[in-house]
C-alpha positions in Angstrom: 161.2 -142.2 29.6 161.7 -140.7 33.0 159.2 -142.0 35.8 158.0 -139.9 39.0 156.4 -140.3 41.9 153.4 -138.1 42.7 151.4 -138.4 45.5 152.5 -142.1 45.9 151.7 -143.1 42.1 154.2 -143.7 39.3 153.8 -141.3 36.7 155.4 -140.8 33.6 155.3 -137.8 30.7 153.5 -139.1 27.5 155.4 -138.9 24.1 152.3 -137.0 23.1 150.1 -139.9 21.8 148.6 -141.4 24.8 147.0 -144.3 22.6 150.7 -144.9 21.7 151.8 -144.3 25.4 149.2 -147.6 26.0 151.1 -149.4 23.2 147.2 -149.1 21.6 147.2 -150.8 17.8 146.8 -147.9 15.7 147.4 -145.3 17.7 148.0 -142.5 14.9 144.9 -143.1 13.7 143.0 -142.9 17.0 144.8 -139.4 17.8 143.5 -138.2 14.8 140.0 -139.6 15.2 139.8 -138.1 18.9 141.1 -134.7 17.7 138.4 -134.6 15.0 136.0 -135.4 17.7 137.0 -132.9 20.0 136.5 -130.7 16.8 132.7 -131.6 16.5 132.1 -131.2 20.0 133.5 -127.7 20.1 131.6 -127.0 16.7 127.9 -128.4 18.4 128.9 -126.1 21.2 129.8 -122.7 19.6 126.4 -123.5 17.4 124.4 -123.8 20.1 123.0 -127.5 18.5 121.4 -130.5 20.3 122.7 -133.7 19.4 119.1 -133.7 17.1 119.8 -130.5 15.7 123.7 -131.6 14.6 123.0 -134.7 13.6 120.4 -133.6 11.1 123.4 -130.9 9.7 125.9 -133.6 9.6 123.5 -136.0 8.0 124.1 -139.2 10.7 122.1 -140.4 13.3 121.5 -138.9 16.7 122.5 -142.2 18.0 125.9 -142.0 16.2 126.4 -138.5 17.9 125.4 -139.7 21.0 128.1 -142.2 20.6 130.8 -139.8 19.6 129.7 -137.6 22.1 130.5 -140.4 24.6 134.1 -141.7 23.0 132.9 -144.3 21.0 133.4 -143.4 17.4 135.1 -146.8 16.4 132.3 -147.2 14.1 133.1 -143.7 12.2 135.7 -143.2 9.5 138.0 -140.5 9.5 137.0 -139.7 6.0 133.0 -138.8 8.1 134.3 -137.2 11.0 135.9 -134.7 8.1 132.4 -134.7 6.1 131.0 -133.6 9.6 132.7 -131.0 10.3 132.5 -129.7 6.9 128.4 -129.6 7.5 129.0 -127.5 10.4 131.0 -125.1 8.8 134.6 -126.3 9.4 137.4 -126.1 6.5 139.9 -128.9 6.3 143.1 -128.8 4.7 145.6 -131.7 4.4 149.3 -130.6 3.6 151.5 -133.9 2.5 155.0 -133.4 2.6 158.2 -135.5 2.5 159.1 -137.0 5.9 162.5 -136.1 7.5 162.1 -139.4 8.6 162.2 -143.0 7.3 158.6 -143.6 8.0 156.2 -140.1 8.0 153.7 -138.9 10.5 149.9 -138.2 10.8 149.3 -134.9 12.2 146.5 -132.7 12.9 146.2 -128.9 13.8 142.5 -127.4 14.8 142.5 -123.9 15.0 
């Protein structure tokens, strides 16, 4: 991976999974996790919901959307970040598909 200096600090492109950039355990998994995330919070947003309000629609806590809302959704399976964003209105589709590789990839598009 090529390096540059910017402003006097080594920088270097990501391979476009920063957990995996880290060398993070897991790292598909987290990507997928954050982008659901993001998902939610754009959802909350364009709804116009308080944490209160969204939590009640996506039948968890406040707390736990507190703690999303915050980066911390270790505690959360994929499987419920999907079921959330089903209660607030969200489709999900997940294609499987041969690899072109030995070993596939996870991937996830939110449009």
């Amino acid at each position: 991976m090529k390096k540059r200096i910017i402003d006097g600090i080594e920088v270097q492109r990501s391979f476009g999974n920063v957990y995996a950039d880290l060398g993070i355990p897991d790292a598909e998994r987290l990507k997928i996790k954050t982008g659901l995330v993001v998902a939610i919070r754009k959802a909350m947003r364009r709804l116009g919901l308080t944490q209160q309000e969204a939590a009640k629609r996506m039948g968890i806590t406040q707390p736990k959307v507190s703690d999303m809302m915050r980066g911390d959704f270790s505690n959360v399976s994929e499987r419920k970040l999907m079921d959330c964003l089903n209660r607030l209105g969200y489709d999900i589709e997940i294609n499987v598909r041969q690899a072109s590789e030995p070993v596939g990839h996870l991937k996830l598009a939110i449009a």
